[in-house]
TIFINU-466729 format. One record per residue (C-alpha): residue in one letter; x, y, z. Coordinates in pm, whole numbers. Example, Ala and Ser with C-alpha at 12.3 -4.5 7.8 and 13.67 -1.06 7.14 Angstrom:
<sites>
a / 1230 / -450 / 780;
s / 1367 / -106 / 714;
</sites>
This chain:
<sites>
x / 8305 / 14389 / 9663;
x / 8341 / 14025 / 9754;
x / 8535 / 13952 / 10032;
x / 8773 / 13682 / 9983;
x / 8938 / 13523 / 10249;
x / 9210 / 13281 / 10265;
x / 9231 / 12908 / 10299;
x / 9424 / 12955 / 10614;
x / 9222 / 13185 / 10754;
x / 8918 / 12959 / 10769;
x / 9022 / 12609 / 10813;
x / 8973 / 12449 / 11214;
x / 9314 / 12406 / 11183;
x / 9405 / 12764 / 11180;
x / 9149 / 12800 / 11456;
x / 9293 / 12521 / 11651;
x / 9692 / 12638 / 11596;
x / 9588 / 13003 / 11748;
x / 9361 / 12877 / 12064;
x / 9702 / 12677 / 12157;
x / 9937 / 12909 / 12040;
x / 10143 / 12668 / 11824;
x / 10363 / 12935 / 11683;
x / 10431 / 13108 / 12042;
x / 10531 / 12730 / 12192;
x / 10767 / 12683 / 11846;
x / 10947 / 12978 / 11963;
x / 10962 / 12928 / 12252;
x / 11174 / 12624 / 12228;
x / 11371 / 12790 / 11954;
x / 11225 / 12553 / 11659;
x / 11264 / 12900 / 11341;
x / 11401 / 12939 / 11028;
x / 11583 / 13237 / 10891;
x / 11394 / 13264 / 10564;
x / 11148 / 13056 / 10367;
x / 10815 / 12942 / 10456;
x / 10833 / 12999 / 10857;
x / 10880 / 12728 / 11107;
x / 10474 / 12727 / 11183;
x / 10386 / 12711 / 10811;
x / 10590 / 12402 / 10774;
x / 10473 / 12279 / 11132;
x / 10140 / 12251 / 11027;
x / 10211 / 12054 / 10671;
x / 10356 / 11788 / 10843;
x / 10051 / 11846 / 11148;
x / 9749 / 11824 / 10909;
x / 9957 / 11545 / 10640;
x / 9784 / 11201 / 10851;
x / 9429 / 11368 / 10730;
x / 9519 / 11418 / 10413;
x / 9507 / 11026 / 10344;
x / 9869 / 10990 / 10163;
x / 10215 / 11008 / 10301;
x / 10439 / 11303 / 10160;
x / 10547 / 11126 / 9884;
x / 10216 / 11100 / 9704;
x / 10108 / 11412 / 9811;
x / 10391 / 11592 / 9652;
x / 10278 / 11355 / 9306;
x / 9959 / 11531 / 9309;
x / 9766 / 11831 / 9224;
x / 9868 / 12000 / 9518;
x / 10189 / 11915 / 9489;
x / 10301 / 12275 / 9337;
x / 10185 / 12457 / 9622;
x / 10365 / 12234 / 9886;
x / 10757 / 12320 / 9969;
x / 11009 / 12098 / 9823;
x / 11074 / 11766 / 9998;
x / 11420 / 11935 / 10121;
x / 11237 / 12189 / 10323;
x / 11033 / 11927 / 10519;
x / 11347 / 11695 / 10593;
x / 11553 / 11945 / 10665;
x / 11324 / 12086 / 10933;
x / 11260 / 11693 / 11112;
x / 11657 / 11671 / 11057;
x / 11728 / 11969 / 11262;
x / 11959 / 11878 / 11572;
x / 11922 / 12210 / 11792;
x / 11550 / 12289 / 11807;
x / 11415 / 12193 / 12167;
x / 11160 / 11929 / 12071;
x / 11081 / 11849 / 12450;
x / 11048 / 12216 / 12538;
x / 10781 / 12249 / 12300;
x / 10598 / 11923 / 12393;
x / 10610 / 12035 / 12744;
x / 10468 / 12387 / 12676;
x / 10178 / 12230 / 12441;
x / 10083 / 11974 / 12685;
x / 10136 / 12198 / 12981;
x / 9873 / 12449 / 12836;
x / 9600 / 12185 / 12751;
x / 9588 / 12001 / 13106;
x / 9590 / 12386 / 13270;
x / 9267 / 12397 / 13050;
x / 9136 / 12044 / 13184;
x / 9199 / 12127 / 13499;
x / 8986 / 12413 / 13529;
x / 8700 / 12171 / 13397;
x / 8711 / 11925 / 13716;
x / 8713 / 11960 / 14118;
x / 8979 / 12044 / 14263;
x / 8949 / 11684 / 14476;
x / 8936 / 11473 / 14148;
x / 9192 / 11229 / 14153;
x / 9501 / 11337 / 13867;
x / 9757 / 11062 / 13787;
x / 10102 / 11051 / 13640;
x / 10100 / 10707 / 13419;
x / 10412 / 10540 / 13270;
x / 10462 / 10271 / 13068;
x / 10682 / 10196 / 12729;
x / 10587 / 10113 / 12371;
x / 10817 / 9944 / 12108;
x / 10835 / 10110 / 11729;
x / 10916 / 9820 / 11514;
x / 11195 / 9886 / 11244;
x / 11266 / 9507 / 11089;
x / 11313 / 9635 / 10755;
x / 11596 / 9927 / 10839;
x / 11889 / 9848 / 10804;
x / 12106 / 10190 / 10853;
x / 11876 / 10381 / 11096;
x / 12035 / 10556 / 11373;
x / 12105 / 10382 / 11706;
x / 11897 / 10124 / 11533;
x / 11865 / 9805 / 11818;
x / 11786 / 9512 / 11889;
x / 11528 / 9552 / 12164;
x / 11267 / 9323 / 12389;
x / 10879 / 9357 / 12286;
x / 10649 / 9263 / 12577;
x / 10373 / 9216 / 12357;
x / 10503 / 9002 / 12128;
x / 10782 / 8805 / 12389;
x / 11073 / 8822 / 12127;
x / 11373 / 9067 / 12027;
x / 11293 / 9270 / 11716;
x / 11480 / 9572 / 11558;
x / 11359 / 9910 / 11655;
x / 11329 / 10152 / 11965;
x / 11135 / 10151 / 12327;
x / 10953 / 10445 / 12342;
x / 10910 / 10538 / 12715;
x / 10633 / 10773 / 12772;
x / 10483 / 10991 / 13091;
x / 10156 / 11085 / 13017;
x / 9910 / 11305 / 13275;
x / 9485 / 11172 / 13327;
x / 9223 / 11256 / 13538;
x / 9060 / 10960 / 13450;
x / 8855 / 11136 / 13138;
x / 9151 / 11293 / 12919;
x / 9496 / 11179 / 12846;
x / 9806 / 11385 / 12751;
x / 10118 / 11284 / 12683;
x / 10376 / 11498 / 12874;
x / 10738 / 11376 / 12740;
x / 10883 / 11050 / 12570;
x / 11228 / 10911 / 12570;
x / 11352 / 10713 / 12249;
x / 11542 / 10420 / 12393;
x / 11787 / 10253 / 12192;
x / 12012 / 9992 / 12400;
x / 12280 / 10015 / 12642;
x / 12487 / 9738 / 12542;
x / 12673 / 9827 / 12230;
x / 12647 / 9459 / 12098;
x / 12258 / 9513 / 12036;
x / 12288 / 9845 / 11856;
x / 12307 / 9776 / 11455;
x / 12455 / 10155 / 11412;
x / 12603 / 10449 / 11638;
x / 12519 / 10754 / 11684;
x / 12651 / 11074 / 11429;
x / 12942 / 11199 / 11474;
x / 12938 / 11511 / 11370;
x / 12642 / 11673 / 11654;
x / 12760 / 11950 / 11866;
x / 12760 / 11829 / 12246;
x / 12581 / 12107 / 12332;
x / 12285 / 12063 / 12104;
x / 11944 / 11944 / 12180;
x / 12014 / 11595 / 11979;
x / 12374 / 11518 / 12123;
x / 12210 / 11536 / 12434;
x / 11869 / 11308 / 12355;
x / 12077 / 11007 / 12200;
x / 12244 / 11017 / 12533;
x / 11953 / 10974 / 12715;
x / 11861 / 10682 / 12443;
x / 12144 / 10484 / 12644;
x / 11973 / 10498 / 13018;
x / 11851 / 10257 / 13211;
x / 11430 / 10241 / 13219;
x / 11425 / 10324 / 13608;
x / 11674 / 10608 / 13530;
x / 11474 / 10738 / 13235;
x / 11125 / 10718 / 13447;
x / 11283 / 10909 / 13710;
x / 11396 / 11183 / 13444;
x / 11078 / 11175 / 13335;
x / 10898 / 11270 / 13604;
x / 11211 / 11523 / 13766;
x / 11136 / 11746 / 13422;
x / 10770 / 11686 / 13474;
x / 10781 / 11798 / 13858;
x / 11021 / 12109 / 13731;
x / 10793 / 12207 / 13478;
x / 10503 / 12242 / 13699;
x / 10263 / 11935 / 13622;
x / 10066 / 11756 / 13958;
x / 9926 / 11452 / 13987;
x / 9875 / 11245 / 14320;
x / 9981 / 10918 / 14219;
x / 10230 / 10791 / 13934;
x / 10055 / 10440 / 13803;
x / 10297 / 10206 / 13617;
x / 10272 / 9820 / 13514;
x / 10430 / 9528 / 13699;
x / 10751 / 9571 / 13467;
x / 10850 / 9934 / 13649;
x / 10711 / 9854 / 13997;
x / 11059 / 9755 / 14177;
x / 11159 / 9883 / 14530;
x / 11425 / 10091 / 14413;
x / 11252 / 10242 / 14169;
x / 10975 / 10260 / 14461;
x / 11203 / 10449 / 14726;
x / 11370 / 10692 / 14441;
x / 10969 / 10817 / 14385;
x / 10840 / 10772 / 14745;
x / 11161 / 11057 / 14864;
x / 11035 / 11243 / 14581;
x / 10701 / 11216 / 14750;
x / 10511 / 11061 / 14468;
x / 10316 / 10771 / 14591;
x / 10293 / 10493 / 14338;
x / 10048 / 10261 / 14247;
x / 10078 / 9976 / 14045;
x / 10078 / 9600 / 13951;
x / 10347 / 9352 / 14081;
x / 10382 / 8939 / 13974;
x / 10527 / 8703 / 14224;
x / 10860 / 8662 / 14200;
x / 11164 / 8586 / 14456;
x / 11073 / 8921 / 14623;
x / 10970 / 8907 / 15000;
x / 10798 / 9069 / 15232;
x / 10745 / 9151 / 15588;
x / 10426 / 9041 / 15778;
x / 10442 / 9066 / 16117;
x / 10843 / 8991 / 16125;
x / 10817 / 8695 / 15875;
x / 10945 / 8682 / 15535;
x / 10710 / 8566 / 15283;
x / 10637 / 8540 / 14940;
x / 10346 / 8740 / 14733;
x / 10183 / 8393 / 14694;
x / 10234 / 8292 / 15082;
x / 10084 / 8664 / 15201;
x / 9758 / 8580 / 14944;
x / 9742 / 8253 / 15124;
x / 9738 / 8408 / 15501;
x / 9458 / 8606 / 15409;
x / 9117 / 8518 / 15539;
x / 8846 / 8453 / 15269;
x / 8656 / 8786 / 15137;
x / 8313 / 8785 / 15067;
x / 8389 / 9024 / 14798;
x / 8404 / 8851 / 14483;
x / 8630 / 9094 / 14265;
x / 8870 / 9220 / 14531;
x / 9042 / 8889 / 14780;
x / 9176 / 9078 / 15016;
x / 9423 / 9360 / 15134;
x / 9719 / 9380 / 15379;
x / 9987 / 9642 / 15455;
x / 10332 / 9487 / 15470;
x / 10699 / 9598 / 15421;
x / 10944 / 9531 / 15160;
x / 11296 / 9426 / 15245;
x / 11436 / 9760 / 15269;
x / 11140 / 9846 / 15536;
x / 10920 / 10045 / 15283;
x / 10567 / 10035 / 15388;
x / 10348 / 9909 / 15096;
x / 9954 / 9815 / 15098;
x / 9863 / 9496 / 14876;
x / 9545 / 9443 / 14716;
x / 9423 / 9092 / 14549;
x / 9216 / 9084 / 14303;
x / 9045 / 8828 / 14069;
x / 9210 / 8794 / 13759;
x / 8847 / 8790 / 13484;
x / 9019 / 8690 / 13213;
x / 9125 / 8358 / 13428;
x / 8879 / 8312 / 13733;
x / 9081 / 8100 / 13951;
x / 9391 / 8341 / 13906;
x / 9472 / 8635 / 14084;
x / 9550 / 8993 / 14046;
x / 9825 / 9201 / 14280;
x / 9789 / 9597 / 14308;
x / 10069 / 9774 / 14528;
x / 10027 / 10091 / 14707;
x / 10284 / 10330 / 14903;
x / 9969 / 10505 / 15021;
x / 9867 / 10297 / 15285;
x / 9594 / 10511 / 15380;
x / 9410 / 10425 / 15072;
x / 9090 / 10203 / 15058;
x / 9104 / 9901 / 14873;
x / 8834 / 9936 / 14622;
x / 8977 / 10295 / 14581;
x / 9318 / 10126 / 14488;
x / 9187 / 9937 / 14192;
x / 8955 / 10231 / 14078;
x / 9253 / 10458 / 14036;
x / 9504 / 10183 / 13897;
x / 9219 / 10184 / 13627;
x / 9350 / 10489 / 13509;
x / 9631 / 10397 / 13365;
x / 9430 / 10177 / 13064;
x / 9419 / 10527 / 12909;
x / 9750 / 10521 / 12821;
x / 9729 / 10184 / 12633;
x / 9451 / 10351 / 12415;
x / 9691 / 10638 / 12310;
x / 9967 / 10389 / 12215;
x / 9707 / 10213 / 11975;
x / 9500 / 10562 / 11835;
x / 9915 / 10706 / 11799;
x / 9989 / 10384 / 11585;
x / 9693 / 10296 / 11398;
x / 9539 / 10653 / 11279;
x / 9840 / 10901 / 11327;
x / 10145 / 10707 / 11193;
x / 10347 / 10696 / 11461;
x / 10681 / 10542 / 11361;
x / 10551 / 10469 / 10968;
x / 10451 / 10815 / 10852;
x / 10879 / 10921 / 10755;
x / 11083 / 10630 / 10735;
x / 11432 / 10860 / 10782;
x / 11776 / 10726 / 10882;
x / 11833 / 11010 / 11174;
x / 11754 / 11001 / 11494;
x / 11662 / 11387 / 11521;
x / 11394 / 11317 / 11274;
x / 11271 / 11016 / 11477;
x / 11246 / 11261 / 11816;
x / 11057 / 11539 / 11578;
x / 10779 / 11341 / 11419;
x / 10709 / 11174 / 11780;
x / 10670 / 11512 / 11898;
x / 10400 / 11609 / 11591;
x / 10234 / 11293 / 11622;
x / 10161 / 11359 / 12011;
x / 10113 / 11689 / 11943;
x / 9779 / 11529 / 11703;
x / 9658 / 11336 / 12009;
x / 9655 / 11653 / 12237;
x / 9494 / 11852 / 11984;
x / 9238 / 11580 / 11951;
x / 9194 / 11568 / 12311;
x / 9158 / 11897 / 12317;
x / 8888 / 11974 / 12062;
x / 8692 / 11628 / 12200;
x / 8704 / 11808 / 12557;
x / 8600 / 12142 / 12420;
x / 8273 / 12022 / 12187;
x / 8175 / 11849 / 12560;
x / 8083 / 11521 / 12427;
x / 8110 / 11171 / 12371;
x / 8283 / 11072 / 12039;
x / 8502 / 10875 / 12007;
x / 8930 / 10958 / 11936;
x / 8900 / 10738 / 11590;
x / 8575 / 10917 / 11480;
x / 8758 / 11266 / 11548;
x / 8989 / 11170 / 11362;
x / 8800 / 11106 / 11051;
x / 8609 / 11439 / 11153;
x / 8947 / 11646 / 11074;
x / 9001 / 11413 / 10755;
x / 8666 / 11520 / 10615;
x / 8767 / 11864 / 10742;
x / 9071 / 11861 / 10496;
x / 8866 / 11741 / 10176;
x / 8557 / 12037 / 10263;
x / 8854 / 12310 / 10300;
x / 8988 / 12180 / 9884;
x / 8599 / 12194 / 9821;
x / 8617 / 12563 / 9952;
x / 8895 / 12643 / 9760;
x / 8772 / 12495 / 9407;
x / 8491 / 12712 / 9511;
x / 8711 / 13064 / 9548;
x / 8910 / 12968 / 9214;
x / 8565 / 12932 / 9046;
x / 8423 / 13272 / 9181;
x / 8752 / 13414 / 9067;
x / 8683 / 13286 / 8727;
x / 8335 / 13415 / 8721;
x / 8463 / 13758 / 8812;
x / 8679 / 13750 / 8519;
x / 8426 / 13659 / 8288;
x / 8213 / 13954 / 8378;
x / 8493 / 14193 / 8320;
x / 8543 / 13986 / 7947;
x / 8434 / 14242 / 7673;
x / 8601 / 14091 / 7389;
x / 8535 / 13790 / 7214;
x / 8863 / 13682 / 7219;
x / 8897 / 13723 / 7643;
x / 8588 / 13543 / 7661;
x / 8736 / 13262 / 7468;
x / 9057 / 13284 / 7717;
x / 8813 / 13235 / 8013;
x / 8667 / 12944 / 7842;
x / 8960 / 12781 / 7780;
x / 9082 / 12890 / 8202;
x / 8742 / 12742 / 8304;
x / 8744 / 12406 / 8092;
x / 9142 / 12369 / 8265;
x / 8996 / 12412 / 8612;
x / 8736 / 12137 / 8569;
x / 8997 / 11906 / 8414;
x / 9233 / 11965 / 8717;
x / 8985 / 11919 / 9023;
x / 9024 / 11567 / 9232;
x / 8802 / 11334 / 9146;
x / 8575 / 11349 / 9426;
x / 8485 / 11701 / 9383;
x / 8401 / 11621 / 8992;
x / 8153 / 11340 / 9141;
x / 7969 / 11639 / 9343;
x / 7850 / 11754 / 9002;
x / 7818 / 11459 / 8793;
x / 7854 / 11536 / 8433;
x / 8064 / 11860 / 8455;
x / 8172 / 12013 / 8158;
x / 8248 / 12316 / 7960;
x / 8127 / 12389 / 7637;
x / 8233 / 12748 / 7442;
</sites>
């Protein structure tokens, strides 16, 4: 008797969702449902629906559509104020860089990075905590969110260990408030809360949760925007040394009991025969925090440059810049998150708790994808794996034409009478008339005749 086994049962996703335990982390952070399709089955709809090529809409419009869960099902599960989104993300992520670290030395160098992201929402008008908000990028307000993520490297793989959604602080930016109708004590009340923090107060949440959670790393790397003294001396007493890139501004430091700008201490230097790196000197900010400065030359401007800071004085100069280079690996999972997994244009919903849940899904993509490219042990690329697990999703519809057909053979062998044959017939010549149109090109001119 042929064995017939289920789509679920042989698709890489299924494989993928038990090597990470997906359903054991949804628990975990309380993310169920009391009856229907379970919280994992819906989980990975809305997980595999970026490789299906159409948004939820469309997919729902097609032939698939009557074996998909209403649209109510999906929104009510991203609308859901009291499952523990950042428990989950924390539990994924936590097991994946346990698995990368067993794959390098112990004495590779593992770095907290931070850094923020806008999601651009011009065309909403009613979203929640909806803002008016500062792009970097672009050097103008738009409407939207910052997205403040920590993410975890060791210079080969990136993770992303926890996000905040920023709205705005000042209540004359925000286009709408917050609902209210949330229970204080649920997990939404309390992240639209946190949307109202200041950025050096959200890092240092950040990377309190990550510490508590039990993620390392020996240096936190962060762009010139986060790398202030305060925000300095609230890591340093945490004893997280911090590396990153500073601008000359009216800050001023000690050299040898004078106080002097970042453009007067590059001037005091003597010439380097180096031609990347200028020069390095240890000095002391103003409220006596010893800090190591490296100059380098700017290449996209030759006659400019470059400013690295280090609390770790005891670190070499070239060493400096090799692990500040780290933190380009974020940047690449801001633009694989936005331009192949949707991030902030796959649902276009009005709440806030669905904003928080498809930011966790879409991250949850990247460390899968990490995952699987660190596994296979080889070079390709994030955007080629992703168009691996697209290709995945059109074989595993292949497969199942294939087990429908097989089905329909079976019940033509069991046809005695003329008139069950003719049913068969008729079940067949249906079945070739419903197929996408890229599995009727495998065959060419497929057809029926009775």
């Amino acid at each position: 008797m042929l064995q017939q086994h289920s789509l679920s049962d042989q698709s890489r996703f299924s494989k993928l969702f038990a090597s990470l335990h997906i359903g054991k982390a949804l628990r975990h952070a309380g993310i169920s449902k009391s009856f229907g399709l379970s919280s994992l089955a819906i989980f990975r709809i809305v997980f595999s629906l970026v490789f299906e090529g159409k948004n939820w809409f469309r997919l729902l419009e097609s032939n698939r559509g009557a074996d998909l869960p209403g649209k109510d099902v999906i929104y009510r599960f991203l609308n859901q104020s009291s499952f523990a989104w950042r428990r989950f993300l924390q539990t994924l992520s936590l097991q994946i860089v346990r698995y990368f670290e067993t794959l390098i030395s112990s004495k590779r160098v593992r770095v907290f990075i931070v850094d923020d992201s806008v999601l651009s929402r011009n065309r909403s008008k009613k979203a929640e905590l909806l803002a008016r908000v500062f792009d970097h990028s672009a050097g103008r307000y738009i409407k939207g969110y910052t997205m403040l993520t920590l993410g975890w490297s060791d210079g080969f793989s990136f993770a992303p260990l926890d996000f905040v959604m920023l709205s705005s602080a000042k209540l004359a930016n925000r286009f709408c408030e917050m609902a209210s109708h949330l229970s204080k004590r649920s997990h939404g009340y309390k992240r639209r809360i946190e949307s109202f923090s200041r950025k050096p107060d959200a890092v240092v949440g950040l990377l309190d949760r990550a510490l508590k959670a039990s993620f390392t790393a020996d240096y936190v790397l962060m762009d010139s925007w986060f790398t202030q003294v305060p925000l300095l001396r609230e890591l340093t007493a945490r004893g997280l040394p911090v590396i990153g890139m500073i601008k000359e501004m009216k800050q001023r430091y000690l050299v040898q009991g004078q106080r002097m700008t970042l453009g007067a201490v590059f001037q005091s230097l003597p010439k380097s025969s180096s031609k990347d790196i200028k020069g390095s000197v240890v000095v002391h900010t103003s409220c006596g925090l010893p800090v190591k400065l490296v100059f380098v030359r700017n290449r996209n401007k030759r006659r400019e440059w470059l400013t690295i800071l280090s609390t770790d004085v005891t670190l070499d100069a070239a060493e400096i810049v090799r692990i500040y280079g780290m933190r380009w690996s974020i940047e690449t999972f801001f633009k694989v998150t936005k331009s192949y997994l949707k991030l902030g244009t796959e649902f276009q919903g009005r709440s806030f708790d669905q904003l928080i849940s498809h930011t966790t899904v879409v991250f949850s993509r990247y460390l899968a994808m990490e995952y699987e490219r660190r596994e296979t042990n080889d070079d390709r690329t994030l955007g080629g794996l992703f168009f691996l697990f697209a290709d995945e999703v059109r074989d595993l519809d292949f497969q199942t034409a294939l087990q429908q057909l097989m089905r329909l053979f079976l019940d033509m062998s069991q046809a005695k009478t003329k008139t069950n044959k003719m049913d068969v017939f008729c079940q067949l010549q249906e079945w070739i008339s419903g197929l996408p149109s890229y599995i009727k090109g495998l065959f060419g001119d497929l057809s029926c005749e009775s």
